[in-house]
C-alpha positions in Angstrom: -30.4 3.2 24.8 -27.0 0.7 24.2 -26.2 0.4 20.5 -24.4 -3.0 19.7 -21.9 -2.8 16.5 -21.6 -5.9 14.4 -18.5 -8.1 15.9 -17.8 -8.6 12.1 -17.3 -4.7 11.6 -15.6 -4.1 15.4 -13.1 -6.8 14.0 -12.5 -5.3 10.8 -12.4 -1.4 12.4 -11.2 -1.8 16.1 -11.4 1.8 17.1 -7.7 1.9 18.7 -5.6 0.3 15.7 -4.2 2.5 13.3 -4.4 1.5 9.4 -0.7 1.7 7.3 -0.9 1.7 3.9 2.5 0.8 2.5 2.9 1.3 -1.4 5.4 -1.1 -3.0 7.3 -0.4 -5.9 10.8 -1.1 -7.5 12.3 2.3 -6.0 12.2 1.9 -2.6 14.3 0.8 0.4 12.9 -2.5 1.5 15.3 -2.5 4.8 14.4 1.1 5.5 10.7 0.7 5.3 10.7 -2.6 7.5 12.8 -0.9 9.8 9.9 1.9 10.2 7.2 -0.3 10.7 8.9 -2.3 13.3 9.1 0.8 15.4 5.5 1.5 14.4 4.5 -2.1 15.3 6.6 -1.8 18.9 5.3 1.3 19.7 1.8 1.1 19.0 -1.2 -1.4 17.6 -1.2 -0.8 13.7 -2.7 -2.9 10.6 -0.3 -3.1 7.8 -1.6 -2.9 4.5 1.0 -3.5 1.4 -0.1 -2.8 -1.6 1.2 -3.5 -5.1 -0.7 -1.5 -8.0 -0.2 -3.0 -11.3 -1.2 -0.9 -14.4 -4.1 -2.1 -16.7 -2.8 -3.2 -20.6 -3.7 -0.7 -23.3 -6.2 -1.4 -26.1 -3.8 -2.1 -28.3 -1.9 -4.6 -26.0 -4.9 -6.6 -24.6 -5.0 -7.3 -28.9 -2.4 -9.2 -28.2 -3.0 -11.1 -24.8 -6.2 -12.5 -25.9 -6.4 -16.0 -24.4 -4.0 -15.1 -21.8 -5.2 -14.8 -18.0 -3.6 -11.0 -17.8 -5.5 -10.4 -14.1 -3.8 -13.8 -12.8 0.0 -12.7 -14.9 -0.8 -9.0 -12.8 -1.2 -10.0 -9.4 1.8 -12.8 -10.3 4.3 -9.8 -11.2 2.4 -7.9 -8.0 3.6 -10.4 -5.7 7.0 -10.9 -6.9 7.1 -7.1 -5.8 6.0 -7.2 -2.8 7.6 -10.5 -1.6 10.6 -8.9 -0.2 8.9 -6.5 1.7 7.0 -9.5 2.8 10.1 -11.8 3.8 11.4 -8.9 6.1 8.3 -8.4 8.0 8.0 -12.3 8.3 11.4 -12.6 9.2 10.5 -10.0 12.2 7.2 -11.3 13.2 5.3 -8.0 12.3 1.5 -9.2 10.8 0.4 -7.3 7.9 -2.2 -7.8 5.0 -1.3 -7.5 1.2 -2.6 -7.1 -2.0 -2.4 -6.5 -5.6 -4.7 -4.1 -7.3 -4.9 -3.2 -10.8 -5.7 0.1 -12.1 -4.4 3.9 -12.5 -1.7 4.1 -9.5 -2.5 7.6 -8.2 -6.7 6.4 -8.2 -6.1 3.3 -7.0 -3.6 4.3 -4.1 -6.2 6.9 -2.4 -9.2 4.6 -3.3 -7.6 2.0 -1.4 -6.3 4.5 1.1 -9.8 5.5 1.8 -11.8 2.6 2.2 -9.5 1.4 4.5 -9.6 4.7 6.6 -5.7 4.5 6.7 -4.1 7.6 8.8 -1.0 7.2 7.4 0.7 5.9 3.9 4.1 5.0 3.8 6.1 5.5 0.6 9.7 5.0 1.9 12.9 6.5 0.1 15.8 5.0 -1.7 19.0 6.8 0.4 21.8 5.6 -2.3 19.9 6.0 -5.0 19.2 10.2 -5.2 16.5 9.9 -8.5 15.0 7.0 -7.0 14.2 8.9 -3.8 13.6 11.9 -5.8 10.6 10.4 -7.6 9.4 9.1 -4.5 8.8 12.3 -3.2 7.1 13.5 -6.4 4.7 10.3 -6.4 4.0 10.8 -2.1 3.3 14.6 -3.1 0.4 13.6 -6.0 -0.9 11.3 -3.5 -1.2 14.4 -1.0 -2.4 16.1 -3.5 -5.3 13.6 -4.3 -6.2 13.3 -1.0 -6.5 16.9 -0.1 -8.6 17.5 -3.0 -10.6 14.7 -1.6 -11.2 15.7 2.2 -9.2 13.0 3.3 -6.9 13.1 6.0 -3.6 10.8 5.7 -0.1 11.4 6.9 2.3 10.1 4.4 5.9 9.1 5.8 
């Protein structure tokens, strides 16, 4: 008995491609991480994801934005943080996907994480700056943490 897939799911889950998630925020290296995923991209088939998370407004501040498209002012400020990122992968002709998600950053990191069966998430480090890196680490460990607590396996670099 042969069992055809889909060629919409084989596109989307190609069994020998292996999903990055790259977090963005304002702490990391952006030279360091585009380095790493140019030797990812030259040494194997991978599928970039970068991901900005934006946090939700409060009560109290949505009060205040009433009339305001905050979802559209969200993904606005997510892209100006991942545009760099973005420029240097351009600039060396690696393909990767990207979006901006809003929500609790720890939930909406291994949601995302998991639905897009990544094996690995990248969270980068900040070599001159030693808090910057240091908080890195602390956010890549929750994330493990998360995940672990989840069943899900994911290599964070």
């Amino acid at each position: 008995m042969t069992v055809e897939v889909a060629p919409a799911h084989v596109a989307l889950f190609p069994a020998a491609v292996r999903n990055v998630l790259v977090v963005v925020n304002r702490l990391q290296d952006f030279n360091s991480i585009a380095s790493m995923l140019a030797r990812l991209h030259a040494t194997e088939e991978v599928r970039i994801h970068l991901l900005a998370v934006e946090p939700p407004p409060t009560g109290h501040a949505m009060q205040f934005l009433r009339g305001i498209d905050v979802k559209k002012i969200l993904r606005e400020d997510g892209i100006k943080r991942l545009r760099p990122l973005m420029e240097r992968l351009d600039r060396a002709d690696i393909p990767y996907r990207h979006e901006v998600e809003v929500g609790r950053w720890e939930e909406t990191v291994t949601r995302f994480a998991q639905e897009r069966c990544c094996k690995s998430i990248v969270m980068g480090e900040h070599n001159a700056r030693r808090l910057a890196s240091l908080l890195l680490r602390h956010d890549a460990w929750r994330i493990r943490t998360r995940l672990v607590k989840l069943g899900f396996a994911c290599e964070l670099l």
